[in-house]
N, C-alpha and C positions, 0 to 999 in steps of 0.2 A: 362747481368750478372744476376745470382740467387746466393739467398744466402738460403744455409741450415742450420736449426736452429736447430740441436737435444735437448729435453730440456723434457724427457719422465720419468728421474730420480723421486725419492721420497723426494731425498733433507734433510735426516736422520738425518744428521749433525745441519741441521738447525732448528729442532725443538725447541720450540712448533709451529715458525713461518708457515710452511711449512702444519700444519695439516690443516688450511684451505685454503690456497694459495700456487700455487707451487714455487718454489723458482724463477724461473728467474721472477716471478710477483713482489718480493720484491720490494720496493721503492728504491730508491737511488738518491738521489738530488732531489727526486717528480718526478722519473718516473723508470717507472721498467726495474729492471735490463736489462732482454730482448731487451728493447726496447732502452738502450742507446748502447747497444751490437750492436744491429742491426743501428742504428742513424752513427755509431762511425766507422763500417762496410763501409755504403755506401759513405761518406768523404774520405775516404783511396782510394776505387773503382774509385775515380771521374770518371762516365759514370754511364748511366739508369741503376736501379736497375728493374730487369723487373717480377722477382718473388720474393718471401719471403716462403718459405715451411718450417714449422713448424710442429719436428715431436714430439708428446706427448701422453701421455699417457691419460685414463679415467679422464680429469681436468672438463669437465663440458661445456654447451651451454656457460655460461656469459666468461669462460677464453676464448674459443673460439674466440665471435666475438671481445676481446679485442687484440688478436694474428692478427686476419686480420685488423683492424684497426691500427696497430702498421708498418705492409707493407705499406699500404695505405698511411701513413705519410711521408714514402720514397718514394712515388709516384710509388710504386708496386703492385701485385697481391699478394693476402696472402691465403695459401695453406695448409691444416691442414691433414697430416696422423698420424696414431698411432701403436707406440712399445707397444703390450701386455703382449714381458717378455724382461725384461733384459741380452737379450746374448749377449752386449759388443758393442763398438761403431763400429765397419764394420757393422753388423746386424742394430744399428739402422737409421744408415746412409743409406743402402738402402729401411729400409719402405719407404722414399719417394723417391725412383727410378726414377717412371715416368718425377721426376723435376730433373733429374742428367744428364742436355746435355748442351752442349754449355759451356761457362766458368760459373765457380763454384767457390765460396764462403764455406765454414765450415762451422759452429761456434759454439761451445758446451756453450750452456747459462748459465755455471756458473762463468764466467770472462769476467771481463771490461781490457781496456788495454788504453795506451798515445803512439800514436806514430806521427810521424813530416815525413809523407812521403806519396806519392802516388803509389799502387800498378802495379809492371809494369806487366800488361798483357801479357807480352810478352814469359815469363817465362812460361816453360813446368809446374811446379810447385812452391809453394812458401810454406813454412813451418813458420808457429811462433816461434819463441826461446824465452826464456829469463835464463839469468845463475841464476843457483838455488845452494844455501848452501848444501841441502842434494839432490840427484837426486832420491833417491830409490823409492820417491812416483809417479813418474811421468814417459812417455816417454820421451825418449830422444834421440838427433843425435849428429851424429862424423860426421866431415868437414875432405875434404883435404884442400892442400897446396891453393889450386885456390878458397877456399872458396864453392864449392861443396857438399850436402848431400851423407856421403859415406854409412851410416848403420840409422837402427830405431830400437831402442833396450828400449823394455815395460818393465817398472820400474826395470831397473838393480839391482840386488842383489852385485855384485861388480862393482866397479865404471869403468865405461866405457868413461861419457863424463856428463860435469854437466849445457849443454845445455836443458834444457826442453823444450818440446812441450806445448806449452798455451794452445792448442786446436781450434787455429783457421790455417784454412789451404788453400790456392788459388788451384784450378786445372783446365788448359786450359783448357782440354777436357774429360766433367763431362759425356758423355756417355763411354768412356777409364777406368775409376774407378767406374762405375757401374758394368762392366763386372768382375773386378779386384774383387770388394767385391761380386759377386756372384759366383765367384771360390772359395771363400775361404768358402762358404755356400754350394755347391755343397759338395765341397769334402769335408764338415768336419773341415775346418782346424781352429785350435785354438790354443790360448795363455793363460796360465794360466785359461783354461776353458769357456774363452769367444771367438767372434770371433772380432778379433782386427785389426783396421783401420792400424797400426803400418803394420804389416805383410802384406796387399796390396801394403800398399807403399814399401815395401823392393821387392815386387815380381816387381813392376812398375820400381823403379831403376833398377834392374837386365836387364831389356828390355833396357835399355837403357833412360830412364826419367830422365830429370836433374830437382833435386830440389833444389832449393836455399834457406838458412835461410832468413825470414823477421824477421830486428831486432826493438824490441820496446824501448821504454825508459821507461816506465813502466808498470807493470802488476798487476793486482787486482786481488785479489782473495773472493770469496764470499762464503767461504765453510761451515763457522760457524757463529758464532753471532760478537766476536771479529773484525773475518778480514770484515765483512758485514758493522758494523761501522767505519775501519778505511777505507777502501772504500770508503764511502759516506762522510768522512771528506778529502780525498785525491779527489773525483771529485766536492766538494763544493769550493774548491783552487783552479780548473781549470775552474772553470764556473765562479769566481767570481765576473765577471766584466760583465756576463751577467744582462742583465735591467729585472727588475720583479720578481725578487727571489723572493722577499716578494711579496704577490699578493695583487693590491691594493683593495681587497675586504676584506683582512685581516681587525679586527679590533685591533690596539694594542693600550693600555690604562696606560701611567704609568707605561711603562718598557721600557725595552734595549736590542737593540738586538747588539750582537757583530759577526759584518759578518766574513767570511761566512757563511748564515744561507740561509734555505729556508721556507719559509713561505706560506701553499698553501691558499686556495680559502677560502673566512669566518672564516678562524680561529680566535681565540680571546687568545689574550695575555693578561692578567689584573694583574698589579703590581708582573711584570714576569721580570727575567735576561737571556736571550736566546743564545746562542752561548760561542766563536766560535763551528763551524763544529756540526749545530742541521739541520736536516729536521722534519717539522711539516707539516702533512699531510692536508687534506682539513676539513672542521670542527671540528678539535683539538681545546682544549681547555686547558688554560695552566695559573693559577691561584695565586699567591702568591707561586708563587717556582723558582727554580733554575734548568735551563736544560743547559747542553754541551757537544759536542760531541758525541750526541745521535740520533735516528732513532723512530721516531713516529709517528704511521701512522695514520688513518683518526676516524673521532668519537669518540677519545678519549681524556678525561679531566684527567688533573693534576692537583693538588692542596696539597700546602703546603711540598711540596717536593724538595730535593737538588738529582738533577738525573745527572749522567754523564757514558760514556762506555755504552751507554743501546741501548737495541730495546726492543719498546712498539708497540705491534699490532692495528688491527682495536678494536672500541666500547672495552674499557680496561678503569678503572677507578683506578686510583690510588691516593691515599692520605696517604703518610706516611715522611720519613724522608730521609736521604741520603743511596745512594743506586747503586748498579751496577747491572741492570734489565735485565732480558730475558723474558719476558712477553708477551704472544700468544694473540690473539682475543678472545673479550668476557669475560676478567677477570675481578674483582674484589680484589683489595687489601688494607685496609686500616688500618690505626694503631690510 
């Protein structure tokens, strides 16, 4: 099994976060997004994960070796090519071609997911669903009667079907949709001016491909600041009963933590109320304040503060009052 990781995006939405780290790097329970993406992947897969290909954009040598180390953890090979523009996910699906054979894995790294199954391999294809309130922003599929993918229709302007595509996707045979997205690059062909994954699979149905929805029980989404905190309080409830959240290298002094919390490596709690649903990254420091249901990442100290709803970046020093934060790496704030 390989799994593809498209993750080449700018991550716009997630500013200021994203101006030094790309988005699937974000934390989320103390480990990034990516890498619970891809964690969360190979427990579905049960069998060898035998590649990890990662495709991205200009992130930098140190993202890099943290991408092949994150394979490596699923007992993989980690594989790094790069999208240099944006022409829509068929396009960046095949920069890493060379790794599209044998059965295939998706995964577009800006969503986590909860599901209670194991993937049948057996299946020509398998599709993510999950019912969505409005479908216009998303791809979507229409079922027949026998539970079947009958169509793939890119963010419907009238409503057609309010199944959404996650973005994650099974394909038996990843040299079959290698060919499939270089036809649609060959000749041009696009959707709303990208060349779009949506449209190979309609050309692959037509052949005759049977795709079947995989359904989840939950879906996360990481698009902005909001859904990236309720995210990371929605997978601090599912890990909860893991040992070592709080790491025992932590020093906490004269506070409380209200689990779910995670607590990474030296950080110092001192006459602090932490939780529910906080991650605190590795040398955080968290002072005479009040943190919950927040995301704060490494090197950075709080003091005298009531924080909640928030994401605080790397080295970020904050000392002020109560507050609902979006605060990037490297700031300074205080009152």
């Amino acid at each position: 099994m390989r799994i593809i990781v498209p993750m080449a995006g700018m991550g716009k939405r997630m500013r200021p976060h994203t101006l030094t780290v790309p988005k699937p790097l974000v934390p989320i329970a103390g480990k990034p997004i990516v890498q619970r993406l891809v964690e969360d992947i190979a427990k579905v897969c049960n069998e060898p994960i035998e590649e990890v290909a990662f495709i991205i954009g200009n992130f930098g040598e140190a993202v890099e070796k943290s991408l092949i180390k994150i394979a490596e953890s699923v007992g993989a090979k980690g594989t790094i090519t790069y999208q240099d523009e944006p022409l829509g996910t068929a396009h960046a699906i095949l920069c890493a071609k060379e790794s599209l054979r044998g059965n295939v894995v998706v995964a577009f790294a800006d969503t986590l997911f909860k599901a209670d199954f194991t993937l049948d391999t057996s299946a020509d294809g398998t599709i993510w669903v999950q019912e969505v309130e409005d479908p216009r922003p998303f791809g979507v599929v229409k079922l027949d009667d026998q539970g079947n993918i009958t169509d793939f229709v890119e963010k419907p302007e009238t409503f057609v079907s309010n199944l959404a595509i996650i973005g994650i996707y099974y394909f038996k045979d990843g040299e079959y949709l290698r060919n499939e997205l270089q036809y649609l690059l060959d000749n041009n062909i696009k959707d709303k001016g990208e060349f779009q994954l949506t449209n190979a699979l309609e050309n692959m149905k037509n052949k005759g491909t049977r795709f079947i929805p995989g359904k989840i029980s939950e879906w996360l989404d990481c698009g902005n600041k909001d859904a990236t905190v309720y995210t990371n309080q929605r997978y601090l409830e599912y890990i909860k009963d893991q040992p070592d959240l709080v790491s025992p290298t932590a020093k906490v002094t004269n506070s409380i933590i209200i689990p779910p919390v995670y607590v990474g490596e030296n950080a110092v709690l001192n006459n602090a109320v932490v939780g529910p649903y906080v991650s605190i990254g590795n040398n955080t420091q968290v002072s005479d304040a009040v943190v919950s249901n927040s995301i704060v990442q490494e090197n950075t100290v709080i003091k005298f503060a009531n924080i909640t709803n928030s994401m605080l970046g790397s080295f970020v020093t904050f000392q002020g009052k109560q507050s609902d934060l979006s605060v990037g790496d490297y700031n300074v704030l205080k009152e």
